[in-house]
C-alpha positions in Angstrom: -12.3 -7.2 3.1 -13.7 -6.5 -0.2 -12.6 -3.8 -2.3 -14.3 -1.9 -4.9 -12.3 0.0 -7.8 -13.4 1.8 -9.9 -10.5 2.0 -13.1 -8.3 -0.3 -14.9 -6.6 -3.3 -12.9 -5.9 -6.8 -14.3 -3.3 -8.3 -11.8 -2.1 -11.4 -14.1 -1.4 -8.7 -16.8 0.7 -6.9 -13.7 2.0 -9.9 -12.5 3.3 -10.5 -16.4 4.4 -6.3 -17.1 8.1 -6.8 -16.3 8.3 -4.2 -13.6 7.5 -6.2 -10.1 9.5 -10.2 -9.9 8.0 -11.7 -6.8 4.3 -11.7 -7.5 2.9 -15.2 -7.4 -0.4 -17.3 -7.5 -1.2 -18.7 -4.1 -4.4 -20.5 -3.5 -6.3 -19.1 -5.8 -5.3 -15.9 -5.2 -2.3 -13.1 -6.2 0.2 -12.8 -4.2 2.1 -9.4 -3.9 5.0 -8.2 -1.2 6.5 -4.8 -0.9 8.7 -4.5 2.2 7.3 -6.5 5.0 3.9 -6.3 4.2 2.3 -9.0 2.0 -1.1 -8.9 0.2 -3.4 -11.7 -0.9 -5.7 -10.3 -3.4 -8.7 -12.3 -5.3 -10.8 -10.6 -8.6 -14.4 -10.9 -8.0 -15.8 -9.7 -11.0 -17.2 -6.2 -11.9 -14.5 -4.3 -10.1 -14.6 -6.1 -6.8 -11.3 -7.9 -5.4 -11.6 -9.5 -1.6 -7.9 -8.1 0.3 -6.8 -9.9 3.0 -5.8 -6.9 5.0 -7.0 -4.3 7.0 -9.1 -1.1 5.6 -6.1 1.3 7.1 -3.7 -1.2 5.2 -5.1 -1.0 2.2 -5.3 2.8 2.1 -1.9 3.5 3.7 0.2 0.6 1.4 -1.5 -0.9 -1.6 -3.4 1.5 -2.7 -0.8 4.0 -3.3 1.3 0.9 -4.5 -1.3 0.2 -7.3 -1.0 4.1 -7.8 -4.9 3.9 -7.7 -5.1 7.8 -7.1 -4.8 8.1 -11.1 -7.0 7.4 -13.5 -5.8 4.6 -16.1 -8.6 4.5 -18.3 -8.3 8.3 -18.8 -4.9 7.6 -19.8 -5.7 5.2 -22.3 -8.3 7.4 -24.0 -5.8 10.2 -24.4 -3.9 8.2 -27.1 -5.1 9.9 -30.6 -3.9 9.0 -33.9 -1.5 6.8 -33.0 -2.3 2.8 -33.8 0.4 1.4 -32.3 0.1 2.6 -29.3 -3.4 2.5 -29.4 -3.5 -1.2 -29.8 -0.7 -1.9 -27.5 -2.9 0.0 -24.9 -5.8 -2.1 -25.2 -3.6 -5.1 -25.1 -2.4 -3.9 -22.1 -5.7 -2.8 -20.4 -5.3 -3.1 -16.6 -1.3 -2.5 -16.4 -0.4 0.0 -13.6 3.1 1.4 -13.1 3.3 -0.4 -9.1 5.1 2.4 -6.6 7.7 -0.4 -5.0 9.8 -0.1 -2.6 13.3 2.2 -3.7 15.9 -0.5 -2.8 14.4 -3.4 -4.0 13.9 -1.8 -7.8 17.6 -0.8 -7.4 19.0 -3.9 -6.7 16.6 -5.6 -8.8 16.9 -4.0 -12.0 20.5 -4.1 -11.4 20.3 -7.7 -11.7 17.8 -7.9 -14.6 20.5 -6.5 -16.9 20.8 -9.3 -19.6 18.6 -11.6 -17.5 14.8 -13.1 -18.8 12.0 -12.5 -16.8 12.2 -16.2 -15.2 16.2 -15.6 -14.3 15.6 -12.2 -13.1 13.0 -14.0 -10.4 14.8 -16.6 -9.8 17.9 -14.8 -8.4 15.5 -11.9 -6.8 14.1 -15.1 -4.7 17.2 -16.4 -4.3 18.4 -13.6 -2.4 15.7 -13.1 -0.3 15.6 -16.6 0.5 19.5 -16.2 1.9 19.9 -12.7 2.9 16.3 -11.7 3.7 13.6 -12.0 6.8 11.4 -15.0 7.3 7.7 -13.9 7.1 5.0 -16.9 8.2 1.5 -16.4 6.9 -1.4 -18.3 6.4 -0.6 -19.9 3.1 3.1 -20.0 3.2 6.5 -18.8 4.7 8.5 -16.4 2.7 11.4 -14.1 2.5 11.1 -10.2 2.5 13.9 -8.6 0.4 17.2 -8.2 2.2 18.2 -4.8 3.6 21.3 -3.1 2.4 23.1 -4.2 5.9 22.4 -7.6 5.2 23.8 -7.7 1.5 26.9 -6.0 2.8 27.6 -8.6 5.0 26.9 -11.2 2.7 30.0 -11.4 0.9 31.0 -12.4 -2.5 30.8 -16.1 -2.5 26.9 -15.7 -1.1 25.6 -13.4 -3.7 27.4 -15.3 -6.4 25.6 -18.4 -5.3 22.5 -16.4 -6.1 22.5 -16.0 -9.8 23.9 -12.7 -10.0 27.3 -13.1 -12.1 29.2 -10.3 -13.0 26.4 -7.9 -11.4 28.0 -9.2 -7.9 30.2 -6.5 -8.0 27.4 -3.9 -8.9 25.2 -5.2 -5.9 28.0 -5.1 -3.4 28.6 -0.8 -4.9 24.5 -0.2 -4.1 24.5 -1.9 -0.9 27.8 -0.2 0.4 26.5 3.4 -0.5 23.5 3.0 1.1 25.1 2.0 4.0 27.8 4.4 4.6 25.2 7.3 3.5 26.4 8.3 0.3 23.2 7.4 -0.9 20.5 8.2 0.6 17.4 6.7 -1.1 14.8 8.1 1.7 16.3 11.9 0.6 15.7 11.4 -3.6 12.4 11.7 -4.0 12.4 15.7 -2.8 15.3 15.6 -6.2 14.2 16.9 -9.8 14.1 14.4 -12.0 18.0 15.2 -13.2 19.5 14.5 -9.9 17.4 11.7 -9.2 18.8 10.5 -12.2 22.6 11.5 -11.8 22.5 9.9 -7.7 21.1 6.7 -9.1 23.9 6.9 -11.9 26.4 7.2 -9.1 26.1 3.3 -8.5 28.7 1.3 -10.1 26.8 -0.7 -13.0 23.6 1.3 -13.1 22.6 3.5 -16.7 20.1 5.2 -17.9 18.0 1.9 -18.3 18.4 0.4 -14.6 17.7 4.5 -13.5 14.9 4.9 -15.2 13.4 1.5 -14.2 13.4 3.0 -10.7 12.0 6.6 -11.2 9.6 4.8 -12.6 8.8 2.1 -10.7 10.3 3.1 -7.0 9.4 7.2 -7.0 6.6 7.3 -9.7 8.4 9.6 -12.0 5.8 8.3 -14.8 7.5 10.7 -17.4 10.3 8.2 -17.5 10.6 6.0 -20.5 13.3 3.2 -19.8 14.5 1.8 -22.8 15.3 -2.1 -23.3 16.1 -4.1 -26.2 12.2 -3.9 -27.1 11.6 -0.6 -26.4 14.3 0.2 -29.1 12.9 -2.1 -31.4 9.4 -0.2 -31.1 11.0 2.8 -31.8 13.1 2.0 -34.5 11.0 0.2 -36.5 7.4 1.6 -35.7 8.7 4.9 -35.6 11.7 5.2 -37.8 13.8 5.8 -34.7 11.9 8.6 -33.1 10.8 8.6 -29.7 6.7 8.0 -29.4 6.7 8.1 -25.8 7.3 11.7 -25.1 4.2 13.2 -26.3 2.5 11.7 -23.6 4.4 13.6 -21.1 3.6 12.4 -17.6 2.4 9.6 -19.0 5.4 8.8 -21.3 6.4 5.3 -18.9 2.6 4.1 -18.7 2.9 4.4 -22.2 6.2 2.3 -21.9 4.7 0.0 -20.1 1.9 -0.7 -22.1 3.8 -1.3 -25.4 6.2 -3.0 -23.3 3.4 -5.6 -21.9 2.0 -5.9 -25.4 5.7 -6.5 -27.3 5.8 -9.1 -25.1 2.9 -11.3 -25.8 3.1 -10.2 -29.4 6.9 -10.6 -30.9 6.0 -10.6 -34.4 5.1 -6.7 -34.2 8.6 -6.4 -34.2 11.4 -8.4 -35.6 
């Protein structure tokens, strides 16, 4: 089907944002996979994208997983007298904060602690490839992400095999919580930001980075502003250490994400 939007969406810029690991180039096209649904998605020009799913599937899944209900370039206009982060905005034109799926992003940004981009999808693969579901589709078979069940019983020897070093431990301490019910994912996002914060905290390994990662990325809290290694560097030396993020408000992590994205493909703005 083709699909018409209206605002800001640049998929390789997504694709390259640091937020989403398993999005990949197939045929031509972008591929993206949140649960067990998978998307093949081709820019047309001038707004238009062809979707190779159904109009109900696009209303019910991706668009709420592009967060298409909110207006991006209104965001980006808002910044005022601020060049940083007005040129880190336009470098990242077309960036959206992705709603993903909540275990995925925890287990995933529990793994991308001290990991590169290309490590951190590599091991995410890895473990879907072992511990997940095989999905056939037109242009390829793949793996969805493995359920908590399935990375209980995996054991230590199988996720070590996948890349994950000393976060094994971490891993095994998210899967077994979900499992037994002493966390319950499906209940957090009816939790003020606080205990949304303090449940995911409750996970062996996981800090304020890997919790913010997925209010931001999992539940949409856009106020969240996880901060990395380049984050900090922003702050500290375009800002003597202050935080610029929080006059945005509920934009504060789409503000993350674009100085994030444009740290990235420009290192010498910071040392």
């Amino acid at each position: 089907m083709i699909i018409q939007i209206q605002d800001e969406l640049d998929l390789s810029k997504i694709a390259e944002s640091g937020q989403c690991f398993r999005v990949a180039q197939v045929a031509g096209q972008y591929r993206f996979i949140t649960g067990s649904k998978v998307l093949y998605i081709r820019p047309l020009g001038a707004g238009r994208y062809e979707a190779a799913c159904s109009e109900s599937e696009w209303q019910q899944v991706w668009s709420p997983y592009f967060d298409l209900q909110r207006n991006y370039a209104a965001v980006r206009r808002s910044i005022a007298g601020d060049a940083f982060m007005r040129q880190a905005a336009e470098s990242g034109r077309g960036v959206r904060v992705l709603r993903q799926d909540p275990w995925e992003m925890l287990v995933t940004f529990i793994i991308s602690q001290r990991k590169s981009i290309p490590a951190i999808q590599k091991a995410v693969e890895a473990l879907a490839s072992a511990f997940g579901t095989a999905l056939q589709t037109e242009h390829e078979t793949l793996h969805t992400f493995p359920t908590p069940q399935a990375l209980c019983a995996a054991g230590e020897p199988g996720l070590r095999q996948c890349g994950l070093g000393y976060r094994v431990p971490y891993v095994q301490d998210a899967a077994r919580k979900v499992c037994d019910g002493t966390l319950r994912l499906d209940e957090l996002p009816g939790k003020s930001d606080g205990e949304l914060l303090d449940a995911l905290k409750g996970v062996k390994g996981v800090g304020d980075k890997v919790a913010n990662c997925v209010m931001l990325f999992a539940y949409g809290r856009t106020a969240r502003v996880p901060v990395d290694v380049w984050i900090q560097r922003i702050m500290q030396e375009r800002y003597a250490g202050a935080d610029p993020f929080a006059p945005y408000g509920e934009n504060a992590g789409i503000m993350q994400q674009y100085a994030f994205y444009y740290v990235q493909h420009h290192k010498d703005a910071v040392k």
